[in-house]
C-alpha positions as CSV (number, residue, x, y, z in Angstrom):
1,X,-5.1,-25.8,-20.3
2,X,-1.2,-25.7,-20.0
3,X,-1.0,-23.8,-22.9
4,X,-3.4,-21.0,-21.3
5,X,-1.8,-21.1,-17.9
6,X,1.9,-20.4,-19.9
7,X,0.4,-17.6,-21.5
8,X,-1.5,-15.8,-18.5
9,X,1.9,-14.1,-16.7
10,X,2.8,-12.6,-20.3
11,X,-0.2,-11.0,-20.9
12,X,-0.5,-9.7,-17.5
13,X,3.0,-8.3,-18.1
14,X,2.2,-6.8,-21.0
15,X,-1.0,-5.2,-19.3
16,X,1.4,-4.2,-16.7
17,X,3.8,-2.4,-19.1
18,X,0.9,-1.0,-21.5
19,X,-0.4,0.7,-18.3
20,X,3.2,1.8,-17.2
21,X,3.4,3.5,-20.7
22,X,0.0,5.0,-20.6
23,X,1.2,6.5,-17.0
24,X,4.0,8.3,-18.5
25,X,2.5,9.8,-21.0
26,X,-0.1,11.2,-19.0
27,X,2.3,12.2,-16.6
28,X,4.3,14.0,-19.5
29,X,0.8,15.7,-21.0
30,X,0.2,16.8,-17.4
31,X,3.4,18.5,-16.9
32,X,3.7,20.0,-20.4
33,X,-0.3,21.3,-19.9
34,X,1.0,22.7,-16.3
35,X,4.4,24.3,-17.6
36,X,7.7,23.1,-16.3
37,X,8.3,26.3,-15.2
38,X,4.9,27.0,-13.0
39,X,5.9,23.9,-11.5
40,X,9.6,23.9,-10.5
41,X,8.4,27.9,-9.0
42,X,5.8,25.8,-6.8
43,X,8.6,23.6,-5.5
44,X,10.4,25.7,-4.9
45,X,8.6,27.7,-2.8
46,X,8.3,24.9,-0.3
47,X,11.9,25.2,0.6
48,X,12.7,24.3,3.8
49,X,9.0,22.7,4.6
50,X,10.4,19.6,2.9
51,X,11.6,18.7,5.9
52,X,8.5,19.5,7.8
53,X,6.9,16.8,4.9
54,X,9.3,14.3,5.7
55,X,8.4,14.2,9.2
56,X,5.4,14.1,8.9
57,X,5.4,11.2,6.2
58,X,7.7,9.3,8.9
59,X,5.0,9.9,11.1
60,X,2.7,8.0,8.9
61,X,5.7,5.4,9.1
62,X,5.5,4.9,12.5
63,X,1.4,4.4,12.6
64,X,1.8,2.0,10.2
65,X,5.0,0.6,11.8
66,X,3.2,0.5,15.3
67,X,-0.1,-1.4,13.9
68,X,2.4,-4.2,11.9
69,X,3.9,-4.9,15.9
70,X,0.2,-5.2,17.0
71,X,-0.6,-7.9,14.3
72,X,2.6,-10.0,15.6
73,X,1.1,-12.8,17.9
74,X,2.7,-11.3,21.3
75,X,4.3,-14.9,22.0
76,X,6.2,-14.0,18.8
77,X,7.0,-10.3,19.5
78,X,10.6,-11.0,19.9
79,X,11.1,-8.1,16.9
80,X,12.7,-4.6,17.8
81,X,10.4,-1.9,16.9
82,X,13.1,0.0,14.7
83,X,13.7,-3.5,13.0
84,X,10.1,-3.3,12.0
85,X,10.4,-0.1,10.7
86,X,13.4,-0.6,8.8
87,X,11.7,-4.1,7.2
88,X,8.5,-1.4,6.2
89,X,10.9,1.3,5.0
90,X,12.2,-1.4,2.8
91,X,9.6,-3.2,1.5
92,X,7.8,0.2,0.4
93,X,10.7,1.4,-1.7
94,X,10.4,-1.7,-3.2
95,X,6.8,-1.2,-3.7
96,X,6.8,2.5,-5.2
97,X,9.9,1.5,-7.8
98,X,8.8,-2.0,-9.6
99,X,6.1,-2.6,-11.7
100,X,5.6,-5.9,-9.0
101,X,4.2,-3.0,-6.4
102,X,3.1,-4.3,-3.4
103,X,3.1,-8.0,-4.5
104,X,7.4,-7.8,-4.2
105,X,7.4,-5.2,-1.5
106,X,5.5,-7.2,0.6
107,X,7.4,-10.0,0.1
108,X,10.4,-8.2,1.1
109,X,8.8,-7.2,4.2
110,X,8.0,-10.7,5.0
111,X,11.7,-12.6,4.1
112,X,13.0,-10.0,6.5
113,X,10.5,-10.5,9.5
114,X,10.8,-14.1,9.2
115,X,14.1,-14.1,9.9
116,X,12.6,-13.6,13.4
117,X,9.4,-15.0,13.7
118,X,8.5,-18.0,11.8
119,X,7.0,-18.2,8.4
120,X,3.9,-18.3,8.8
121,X,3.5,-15.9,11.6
122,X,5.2,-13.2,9.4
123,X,3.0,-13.7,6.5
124,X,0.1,-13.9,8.8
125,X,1.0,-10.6,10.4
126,X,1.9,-8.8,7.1
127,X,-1.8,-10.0,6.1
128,X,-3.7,-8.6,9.5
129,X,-2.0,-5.3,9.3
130,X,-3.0,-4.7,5.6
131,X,-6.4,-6.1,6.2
132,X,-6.8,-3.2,9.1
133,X,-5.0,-0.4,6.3
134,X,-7.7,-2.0,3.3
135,X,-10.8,-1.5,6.5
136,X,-9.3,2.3,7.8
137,X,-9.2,3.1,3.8
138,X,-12.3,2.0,3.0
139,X,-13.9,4.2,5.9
140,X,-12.1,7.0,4.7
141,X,-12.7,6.8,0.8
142,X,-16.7,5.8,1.7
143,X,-16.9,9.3,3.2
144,X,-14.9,11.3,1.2
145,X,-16.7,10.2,-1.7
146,X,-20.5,11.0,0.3
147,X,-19.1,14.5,1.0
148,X,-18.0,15.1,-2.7
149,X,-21.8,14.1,-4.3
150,X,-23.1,15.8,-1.4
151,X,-21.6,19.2,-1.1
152,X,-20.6,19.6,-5.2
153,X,-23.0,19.8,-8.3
154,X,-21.4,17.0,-9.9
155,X,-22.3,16.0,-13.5
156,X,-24.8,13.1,-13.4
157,X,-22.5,10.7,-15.1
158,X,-19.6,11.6,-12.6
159,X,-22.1,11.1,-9.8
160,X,-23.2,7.8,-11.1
161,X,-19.7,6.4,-11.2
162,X,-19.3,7.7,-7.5
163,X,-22.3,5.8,-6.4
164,X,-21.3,2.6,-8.1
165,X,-17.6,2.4,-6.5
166,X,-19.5,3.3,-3.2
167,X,-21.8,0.1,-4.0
168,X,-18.3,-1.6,-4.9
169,X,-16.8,-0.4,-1.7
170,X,-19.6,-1.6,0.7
171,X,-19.8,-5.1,-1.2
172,X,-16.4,-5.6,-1.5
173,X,-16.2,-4.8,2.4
174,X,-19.5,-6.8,3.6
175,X,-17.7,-10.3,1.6
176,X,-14.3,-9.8,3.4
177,X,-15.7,-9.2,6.8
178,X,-17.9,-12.3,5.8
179,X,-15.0,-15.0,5.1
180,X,-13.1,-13.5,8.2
181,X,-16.2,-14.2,10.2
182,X,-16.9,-17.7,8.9
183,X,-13.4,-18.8,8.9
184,X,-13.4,-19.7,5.4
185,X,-10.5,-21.5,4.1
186,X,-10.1,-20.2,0.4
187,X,-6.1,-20.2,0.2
188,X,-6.3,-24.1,1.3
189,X,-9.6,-25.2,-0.3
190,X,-8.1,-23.8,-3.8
191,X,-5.0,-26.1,-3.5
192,X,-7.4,-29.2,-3.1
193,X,-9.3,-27.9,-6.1
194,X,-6.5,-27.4,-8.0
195,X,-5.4,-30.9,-6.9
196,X,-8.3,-32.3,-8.3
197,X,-7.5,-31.5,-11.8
198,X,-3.9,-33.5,-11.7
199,X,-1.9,-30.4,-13.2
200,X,1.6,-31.0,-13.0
201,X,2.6,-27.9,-11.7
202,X,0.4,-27.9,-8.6
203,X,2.0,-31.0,-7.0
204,X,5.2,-28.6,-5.9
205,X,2.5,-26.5,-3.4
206,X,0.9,-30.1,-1.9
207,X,3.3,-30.3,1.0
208,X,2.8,-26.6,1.7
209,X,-0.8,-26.9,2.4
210,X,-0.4,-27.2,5.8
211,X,1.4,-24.4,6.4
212,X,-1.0,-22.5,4.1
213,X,-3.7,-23.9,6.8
214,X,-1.8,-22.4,9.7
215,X,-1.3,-19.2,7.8
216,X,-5.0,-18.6,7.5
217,X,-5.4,-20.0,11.4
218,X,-3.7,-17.4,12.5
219,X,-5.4,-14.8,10.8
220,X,-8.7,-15.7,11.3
221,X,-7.6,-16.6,15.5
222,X,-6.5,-12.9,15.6
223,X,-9.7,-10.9,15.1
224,X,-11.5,-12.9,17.8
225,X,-8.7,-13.6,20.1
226,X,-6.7,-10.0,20.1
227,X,-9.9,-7.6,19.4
228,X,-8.3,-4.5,22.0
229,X,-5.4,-4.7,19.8
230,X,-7.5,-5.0,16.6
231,X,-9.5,-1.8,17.2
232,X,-5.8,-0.2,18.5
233,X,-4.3,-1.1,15.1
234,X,-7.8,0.2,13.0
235,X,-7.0,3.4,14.9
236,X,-3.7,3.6,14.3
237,X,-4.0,3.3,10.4
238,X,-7.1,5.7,10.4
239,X,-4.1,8.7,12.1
240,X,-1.9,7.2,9.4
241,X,-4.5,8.1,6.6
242,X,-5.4,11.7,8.7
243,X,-1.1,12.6,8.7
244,X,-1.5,12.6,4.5
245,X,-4.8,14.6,5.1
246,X,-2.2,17.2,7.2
247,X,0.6,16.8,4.5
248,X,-1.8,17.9,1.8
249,X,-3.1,21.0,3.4
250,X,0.4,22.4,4.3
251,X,1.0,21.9,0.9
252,X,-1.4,24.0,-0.2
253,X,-0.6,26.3,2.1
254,X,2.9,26.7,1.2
255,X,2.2,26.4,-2.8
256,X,-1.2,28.6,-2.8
257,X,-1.0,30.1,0.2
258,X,-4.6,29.4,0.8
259,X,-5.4,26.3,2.5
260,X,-8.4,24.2,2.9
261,X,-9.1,20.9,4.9
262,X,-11.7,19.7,2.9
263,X,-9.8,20.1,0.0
264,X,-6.8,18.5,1.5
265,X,-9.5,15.9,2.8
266,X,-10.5,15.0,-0.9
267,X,-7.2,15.1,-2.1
268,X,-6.1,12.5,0.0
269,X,-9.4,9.9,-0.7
270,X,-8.9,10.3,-4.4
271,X,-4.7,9.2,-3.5
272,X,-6.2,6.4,-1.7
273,X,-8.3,5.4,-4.6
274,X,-5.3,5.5,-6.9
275,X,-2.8,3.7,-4.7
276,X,-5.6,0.7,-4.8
277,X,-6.1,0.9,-8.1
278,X,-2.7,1.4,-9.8
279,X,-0.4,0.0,-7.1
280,X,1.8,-1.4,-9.8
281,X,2.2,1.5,-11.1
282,X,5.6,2.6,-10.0
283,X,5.3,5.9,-7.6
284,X,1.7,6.0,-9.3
285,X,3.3,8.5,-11.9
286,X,1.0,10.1,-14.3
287,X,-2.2,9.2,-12.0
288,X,-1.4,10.7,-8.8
289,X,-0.9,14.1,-10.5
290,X,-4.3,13.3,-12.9
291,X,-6.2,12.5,-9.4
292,X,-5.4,15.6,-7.7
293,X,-5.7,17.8,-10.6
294,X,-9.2,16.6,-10.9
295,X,-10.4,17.3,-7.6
296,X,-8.6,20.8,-7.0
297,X,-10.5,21.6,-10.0
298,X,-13.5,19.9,-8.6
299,X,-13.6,21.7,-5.0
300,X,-12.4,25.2,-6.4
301,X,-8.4,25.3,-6.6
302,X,-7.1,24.7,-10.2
303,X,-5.6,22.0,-12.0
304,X,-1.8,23.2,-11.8
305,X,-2.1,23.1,-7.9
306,X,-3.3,19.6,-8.0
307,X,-0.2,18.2,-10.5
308,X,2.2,20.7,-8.1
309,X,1.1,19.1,-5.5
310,X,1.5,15.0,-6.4
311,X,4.9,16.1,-7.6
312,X,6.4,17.6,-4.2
313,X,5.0,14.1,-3.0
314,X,6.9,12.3,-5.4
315,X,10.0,14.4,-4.6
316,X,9.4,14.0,-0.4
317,X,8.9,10.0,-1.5
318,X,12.5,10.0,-3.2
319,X,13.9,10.1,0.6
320,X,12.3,7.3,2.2
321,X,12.6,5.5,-1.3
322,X,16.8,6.3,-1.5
323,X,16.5,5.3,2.2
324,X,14.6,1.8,1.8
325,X,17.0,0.8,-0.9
326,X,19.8,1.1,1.8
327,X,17.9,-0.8,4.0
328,X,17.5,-3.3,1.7
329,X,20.6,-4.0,1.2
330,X,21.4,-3.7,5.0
331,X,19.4,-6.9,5.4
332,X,20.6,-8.7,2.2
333,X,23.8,-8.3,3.7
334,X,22.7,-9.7,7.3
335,X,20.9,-12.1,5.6
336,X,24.4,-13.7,3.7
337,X,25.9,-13.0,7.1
338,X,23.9,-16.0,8.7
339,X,24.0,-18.0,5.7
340,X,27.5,-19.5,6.8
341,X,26.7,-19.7,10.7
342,X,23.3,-21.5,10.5
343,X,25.4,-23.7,7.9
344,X,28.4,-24.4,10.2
345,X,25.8,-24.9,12.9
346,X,24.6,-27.3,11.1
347,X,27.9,-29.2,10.4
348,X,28.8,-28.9,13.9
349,X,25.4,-30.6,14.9
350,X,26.1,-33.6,12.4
């Protein structure tokens, strides 16, 4: 069984990098089908509205920014707003560059708020907020998807697949809305399972478990006890979703000069589905560009607007990303800042 545990992180790596590889060269395949040259033309034509993207993906920012503050206990809300949105700034540049994704950009997000708030009240909160992001998605890819199998001959096969990610969706959302419900302890009950089997390796996580108890406390305690600020925060990642739906459509409009919001609408569910689904894919490269050149195509634009378009995302992305890595190390540098003064504080207490 020790043997099998050792050997689970390297084959997940390897998946990892197998599908990093795979992502490139569809990425490269997409570009070479499009034409280097049709593409830089498209980017080029968006000139100055690069700014007017960056704004509005700092909107999105902000939404997001504003429903993380909401999941903060407001005994705990100590945390300036443009703190916050630093510490998210961060932790998605971290997120859109490693093959960890979310998994290390979250946990950048968190070491940095809990230099404020306790642990457990920063993981808790980092937890709420995404759970509200996962519900807002969910509503927003369920209907995207019903409008494309409604309002598009679709092959039968294609249409099959749709109904049984929509089947997946609803399921998916029914069981999580179930264990918040019913309180159910899953993160502490699997450390007493796991303690049941004597493995070495889980004795390390023993004296956590009470914190681990607390964490899901105050998740579960939120929902019922903060519900105005739960639907504020649902709200609030729903306009987040809607600013990408605005992004894509002055895309179009500045690339193809045509626009529509229903195209712009599907664009941005099929992103959604892909930042789910390849989140540690770095930037999504090779997939974004496939996704959107499959449902241009799909709802009457063309292929080459679809990879033009996921590429003037990646490009707007570079800012915030060039800006999160400062940020980063903004806050590694405050963080060895109060190494020495919580250690002579220490000293002095002795």
């Amino acid at each position: 069984m020790d043997l099998n545990l050792r050997l689970q992180p390297i084959f997940k790596q390897k998946l990892k990098l197998l599908t990093l590889l795979f992502c490139l060269g569809l990425f490269a395949l997409l570009v070479a089908e499009t034409g280097p040259t049709v593409i830089a033309s498209r980017v080029y034509e968006v000139g100055l509205g690069f700014l007017l993207l960056i704004v509005i993906s700092g909107i999105r920012h902000l939404f997001r920014t504003f429903a993380w503050y909401f999941a903060i206990e407001p005994q705990a809300q100590r945390v300036r707003f443009r703190d916050l949105l630093g510490m998210r700034i961060a932790g998605e540049a971290i997120t859109d560059l490693t093959i960890l994704g979310p998994l290390l950009g979250e946990t950048v997000k968190g070491v940095a708020l809990s230099r404020q708030v306790n642990a457990e009240q920063s993981a808790s909160s980092i937890i709420i907020e995404n759970l509200a992001y996962s519900f807002a998605v969910g509503l927003f890819v369920v209907s995207g998807l019903l409008l494309l199998i409604t309002e598009f001959p679709l092959h039968s096969t294609v249409k099959t697949a749709i109904l049984i990610a929509l089947v997946g969706l609803l399921v998916a959302g029914f069981l999580v809305v179930l264990i918040v419900k019913n309180r159910y302890r899953l993160a502490s009950r699997s450390l007493d399972g796991l303690n049941k089997l004597n493995l070495r390796w889980v004795d390390r996580f023993q004296d956590r478990r009470e914190k681990v108890a607390q964490f899901e406390e105050n998740v579960y305690s939120f929902w019922r006890a903060h519900r105005a600020a739960a639907a504020l925060m649902l709200m609030l990642e729903i306009l987040s979703i809607c600013a990408g739906v605005i992004e894509a459509w002055i895309i179009l409009g500045l690339t193809v000069h045509r626009t529509s919001l229903f195209a712009a609408f599907m664009v941005e569910t099929v992103n959604r589905v892909v930042n789910l689904f390849f989140a540690f894919v770095p930037m999504r490269i090779g997939v974004d560009e496939g996704g959107a050149a499959l449902v241009l195509r799909t709802v009457g634009f063309g292929a080459v607007e679809g990879v033009s378009l996921a590429i003037i995302r990646k490009i707007r992305t570079l800012f915030w990303v060039a800006l999160g890595l400062v940020l980063v190390g903004h806050y590694s540098m405050v963080s060895k800042k109060e190494a020495p003064k919580s250690s002579s504080v220490a000293a002095a207490s002795k």
